[in-house]
Each structure stands twice: as C-alpha cells, then as structure tokens.
C-alpha positions as CSV (number, residue, x, y, z in Angstrom):
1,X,-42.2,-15.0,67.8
2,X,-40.4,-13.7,64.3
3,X,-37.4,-13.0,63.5
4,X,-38.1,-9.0,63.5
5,X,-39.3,-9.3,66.9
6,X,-36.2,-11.2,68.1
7,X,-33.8,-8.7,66.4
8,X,-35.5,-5.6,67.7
9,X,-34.3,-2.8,70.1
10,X,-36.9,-4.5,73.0
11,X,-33.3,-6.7,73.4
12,X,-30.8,-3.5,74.3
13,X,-32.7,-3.7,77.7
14,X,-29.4,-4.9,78.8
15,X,-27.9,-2.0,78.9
16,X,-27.9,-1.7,83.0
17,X,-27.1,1.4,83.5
18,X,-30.0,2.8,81.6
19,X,-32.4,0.1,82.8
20,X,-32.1,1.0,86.5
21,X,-31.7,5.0,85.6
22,X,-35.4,4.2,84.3
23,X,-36.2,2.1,87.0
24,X,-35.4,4.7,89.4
25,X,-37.1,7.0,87.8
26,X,-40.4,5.2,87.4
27,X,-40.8,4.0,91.6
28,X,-39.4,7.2,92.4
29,X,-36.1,6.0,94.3
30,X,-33.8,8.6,92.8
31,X,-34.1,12.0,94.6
32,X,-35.2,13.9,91.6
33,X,-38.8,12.8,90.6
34,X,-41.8,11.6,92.2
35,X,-43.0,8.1,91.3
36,X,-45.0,7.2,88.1
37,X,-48.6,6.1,89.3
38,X,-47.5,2.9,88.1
39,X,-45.3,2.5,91.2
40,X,-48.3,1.9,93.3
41,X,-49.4,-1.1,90.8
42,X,-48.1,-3.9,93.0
43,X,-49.1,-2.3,96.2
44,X,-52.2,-0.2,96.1
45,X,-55.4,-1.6,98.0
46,X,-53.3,-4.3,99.4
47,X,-50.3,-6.1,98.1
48,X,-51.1,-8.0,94.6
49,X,-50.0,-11.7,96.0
50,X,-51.7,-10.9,99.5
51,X,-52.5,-14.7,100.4
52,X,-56.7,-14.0,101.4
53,X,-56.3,-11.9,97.7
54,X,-54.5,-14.2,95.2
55,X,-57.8,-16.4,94.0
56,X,-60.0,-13.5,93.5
57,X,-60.6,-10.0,92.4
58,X,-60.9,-7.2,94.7
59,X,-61.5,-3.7,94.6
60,X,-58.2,-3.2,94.9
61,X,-57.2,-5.1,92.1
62,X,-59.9,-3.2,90.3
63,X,-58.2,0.2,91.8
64,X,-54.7,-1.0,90.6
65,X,-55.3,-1.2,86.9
66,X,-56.2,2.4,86.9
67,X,-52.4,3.1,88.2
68,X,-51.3,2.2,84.8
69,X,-53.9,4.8,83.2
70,X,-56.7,2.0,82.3
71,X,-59.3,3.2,85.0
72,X,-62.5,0.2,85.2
73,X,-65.9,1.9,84.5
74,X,-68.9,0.9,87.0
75,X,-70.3,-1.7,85.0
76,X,-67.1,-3.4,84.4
77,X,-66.6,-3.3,88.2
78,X,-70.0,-4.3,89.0
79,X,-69.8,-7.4,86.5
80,X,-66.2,-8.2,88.1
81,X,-67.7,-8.1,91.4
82,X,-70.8,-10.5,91.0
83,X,-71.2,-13.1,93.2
84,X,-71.6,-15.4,90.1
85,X,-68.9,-13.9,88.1
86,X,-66.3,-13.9,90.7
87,X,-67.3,-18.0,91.9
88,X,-65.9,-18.6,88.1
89,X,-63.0,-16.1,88.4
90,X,-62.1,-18.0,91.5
91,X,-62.7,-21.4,89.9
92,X,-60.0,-20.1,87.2
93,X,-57.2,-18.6,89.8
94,X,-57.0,-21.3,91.7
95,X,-55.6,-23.5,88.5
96,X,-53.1,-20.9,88.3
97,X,-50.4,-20.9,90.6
98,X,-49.7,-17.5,92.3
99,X,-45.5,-18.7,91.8
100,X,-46.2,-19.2,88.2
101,X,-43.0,-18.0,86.6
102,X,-43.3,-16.4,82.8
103,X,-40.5,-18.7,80.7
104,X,-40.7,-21.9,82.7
105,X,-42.3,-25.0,81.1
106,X,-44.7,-25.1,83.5
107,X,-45.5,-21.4,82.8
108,X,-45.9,-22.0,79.1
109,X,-48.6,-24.5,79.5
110,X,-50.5,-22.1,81.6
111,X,-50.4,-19.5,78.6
112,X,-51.0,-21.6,76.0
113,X,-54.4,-21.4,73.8
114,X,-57.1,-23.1,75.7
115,X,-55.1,-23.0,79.7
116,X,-56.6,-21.5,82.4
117,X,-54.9,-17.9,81.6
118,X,-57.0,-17.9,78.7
119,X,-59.6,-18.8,79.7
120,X,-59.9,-16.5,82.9
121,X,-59.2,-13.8,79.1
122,X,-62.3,-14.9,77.8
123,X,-64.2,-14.9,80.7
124,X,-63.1,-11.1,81.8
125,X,-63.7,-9.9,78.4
126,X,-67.3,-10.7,78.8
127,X,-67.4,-7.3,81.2
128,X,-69.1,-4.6,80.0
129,X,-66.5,-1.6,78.5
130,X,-63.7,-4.3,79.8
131,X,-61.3,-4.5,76.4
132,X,-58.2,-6.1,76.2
133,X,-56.3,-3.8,77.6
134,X,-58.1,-3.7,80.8
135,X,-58.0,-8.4,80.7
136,X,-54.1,-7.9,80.0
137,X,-53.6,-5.1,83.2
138,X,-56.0,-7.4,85.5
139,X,-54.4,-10.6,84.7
140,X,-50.8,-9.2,85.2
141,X,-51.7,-7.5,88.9
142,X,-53.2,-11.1,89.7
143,X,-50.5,-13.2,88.3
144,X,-47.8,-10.9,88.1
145,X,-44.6,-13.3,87.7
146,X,-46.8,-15.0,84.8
147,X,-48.9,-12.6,82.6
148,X,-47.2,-9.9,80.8
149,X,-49.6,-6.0,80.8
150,X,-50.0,-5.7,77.2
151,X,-50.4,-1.2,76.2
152,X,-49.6,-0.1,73.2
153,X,-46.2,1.3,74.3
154,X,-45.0,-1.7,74.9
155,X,-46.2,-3.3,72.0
156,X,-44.6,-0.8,69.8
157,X,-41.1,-1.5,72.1
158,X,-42.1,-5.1,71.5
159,X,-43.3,-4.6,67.7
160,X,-46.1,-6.8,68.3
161,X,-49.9,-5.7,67.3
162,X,-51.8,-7.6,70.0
163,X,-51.6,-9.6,73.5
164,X,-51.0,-12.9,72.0
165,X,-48.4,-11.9,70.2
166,X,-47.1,-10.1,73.1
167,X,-47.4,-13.0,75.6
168,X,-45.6,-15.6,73.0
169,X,-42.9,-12.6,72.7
170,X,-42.2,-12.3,76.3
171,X,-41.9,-15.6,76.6
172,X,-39.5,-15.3,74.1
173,X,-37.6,-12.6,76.0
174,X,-37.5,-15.0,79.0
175,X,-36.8,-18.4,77.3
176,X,-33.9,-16.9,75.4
177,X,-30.8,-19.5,76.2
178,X,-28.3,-16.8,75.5
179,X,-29.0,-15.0,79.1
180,X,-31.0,-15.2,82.1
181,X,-33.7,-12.4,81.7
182,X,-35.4,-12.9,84.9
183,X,-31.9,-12.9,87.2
184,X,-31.0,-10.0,85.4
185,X,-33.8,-8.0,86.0
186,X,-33.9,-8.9,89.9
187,X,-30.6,-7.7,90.0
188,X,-31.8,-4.4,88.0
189,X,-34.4,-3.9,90.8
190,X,-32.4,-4.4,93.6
191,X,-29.6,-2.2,92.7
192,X,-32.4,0.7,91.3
193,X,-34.5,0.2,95.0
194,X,-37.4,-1.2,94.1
195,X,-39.4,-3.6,96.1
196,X,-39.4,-7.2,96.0
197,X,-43.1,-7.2,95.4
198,X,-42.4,-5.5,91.5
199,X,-41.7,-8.9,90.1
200,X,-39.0,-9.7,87.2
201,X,-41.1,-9.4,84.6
202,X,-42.7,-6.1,85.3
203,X,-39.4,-5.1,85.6
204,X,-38.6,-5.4,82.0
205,X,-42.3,-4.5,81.3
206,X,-41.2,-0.7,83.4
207,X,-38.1,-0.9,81.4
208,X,-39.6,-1.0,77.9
209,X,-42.6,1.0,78.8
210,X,-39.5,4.1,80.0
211,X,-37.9,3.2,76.5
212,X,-41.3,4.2,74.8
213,X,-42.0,7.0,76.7
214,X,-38.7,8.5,77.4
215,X,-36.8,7.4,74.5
216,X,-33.8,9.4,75.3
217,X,-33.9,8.8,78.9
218,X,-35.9,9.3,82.0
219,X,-36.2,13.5,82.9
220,X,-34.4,12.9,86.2
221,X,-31.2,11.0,84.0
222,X,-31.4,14.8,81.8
223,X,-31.7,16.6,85.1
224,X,-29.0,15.2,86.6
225,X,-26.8,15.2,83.5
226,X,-26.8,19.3,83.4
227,X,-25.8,19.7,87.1
C-alpha cells in the first residue's frame, strides 16, 4: 500500500462517535431512518456463514449481492449455479476457512496472488456479465471476515483504482501496529446495535462506504441535530 493511501482520510474512521452515528444509520438501529438495503447483506436468504451454506453458492448468496446495488443477471446466475461450475466453487471454499480473519498471517496467505481467494476470482469472473464488482460482492458475503467488497465508493474513500489494491490496502488497515482495527470496530458495532453476524471488517467497509456517501454525516445525525 503507498504512502498516500496510508495518510488518507480512510484512517479518521476512528472517530467513534461518527462511526457508530453511520452505523446506526446504515442497519437502521436509530429511530429515525429505515435500514440501507445493505443491512440485509449478511442476512438475506439465509445467514452468510450458515454451516450447510459456507462451501457453496446459493441463491441466496446470489440474492445478497444485489443488497448492495450489484443485482446478478440470469446468465451469471445460471453459470454460478451449474452443477460443474459450483463442484469447482466448492473445491475452492473448502481451502478457505469460513474463520479466515482479514490481517492475520494466516489471512494474508489466503489473499495473496495465486491462493485459493484468487483463484475462486478467476474462476467467478468467467460468468457471463459477472465483472469485478459483482467477484468482489460474492467473495465478501462468502468469506466475510476475509475478503473486503470492493465499489467505487469505497475505493475513492480508500484512494485505490482496483480490488487488488483495495484488498492489499485493507490489509493494511487491519495490520496497522499502531491500533487494533478489528477490536475497534466490534466495539463500534456493538455499541451502534448491529448484529454479530456484520463482521469487523464490513464494519469499517459500512463506515467508509457512509463517509462517501454522506460525507457530512448520515441524514438521521442532521435530523436529529435540528431538533
């Protein structure tokens, strides 16, 4: 990761009080807005680390990605859904351990050029209309303590122009000896509400994805500020 990414506002995500404002905002567990589709991300069609679910892809996981506005086409779902192509996509999961944590050493040889993440990538991307976008979304509802979503409002939060560099610069994020990103993120969660299922990262994935969105704060933060 460079120096530009290291030094850019992606790290004021510390600031607590804003992150769990945004939080709340975005799972709906303040009293003044309804949930971002995104909320159901984790949940929807069953839960994402559902033991009978974690080494393959269902419709639900196909269902999920479109939470996060990246809807799969019928083709796509048809090719994702093939007997053949989901024996390899099975093969792949199970090298991939559903407790994979992003920023762990263990973690980092699972992302690395030529590990099982990537090459579960390159064998999504041969879906038809399935971009990397849509690889990025899947891979993060199937591994979600692991894979970072990659969207362009994140990567302009993250200043990075593509999912590599956004996976090495998460891992950055979470391998950062000055702090502990992922304890302070569960502790964001639990005091904004959110379940246990939305995992540390996607916490600080929410967070940054809010910052991009609502840069000066969530609508229910302005709401309440005028009362």
């Amino acid at each position: 990761m460079n120096k530009t990414s290291q030094e850019s506002k992606t790290l004021t995500v510390a600031d607590r009080d804003d992150a769990v404002s945004r939080l709340r905002h975005y799972f709906g567990t303040c009293e003044c807005a309804a949930p971002e589709s995104g909320a159901a991300f984790e949940t929807i069609g069953h839960p994402w680390d559902k033991k009978s679910k974690v080494n393959t892809v269902s419709p639900g996981d196909l269902v999920a990605l479109a939470t996060l506005t990246t809807p799969v086409a019928g083709p796509a779902a048809v090719w994702m859904l093939d007997k053949k192509n989901l024996k390899k996509t099975e093969k792949l999961l199970r090298k991939i351990p559903v407790k994979a944590k992003i920023g762990t050493k263990s973690g980092t040889k699972l992302l690395k050029d030529g590990g099982p993440a990537a090459k579960l990538w390159d064998h999504w991307s041969q879906a038809p209309g399935f971009g990397p976008v849509s690889v990025s979304k899947l891979l993060a509802r199937k591994r979600g303590k692991l894979v970072p979503a990659y969207g362009s409002v994140v990567a302009d939060q993250m200043e990075v122009s593509d999912p590599g560099e956004h996976w090495a610069a998460m891992q950055g994020l979470f391998t950062d000896g000055r702090r502990d990103l992922w304890a302070t993120a569960k502790e964001w969660r639990r005091a904004a509400g959110v379940n246990s299922l939305v995992s540390p990262l996607r916490v600080i994935d929410v967070v940054l994805w809010s910052r991009g969105t609502y840069p000066d704060g969530p609508p229910c933060a302005a709401d309440a500020a005028k009362k």
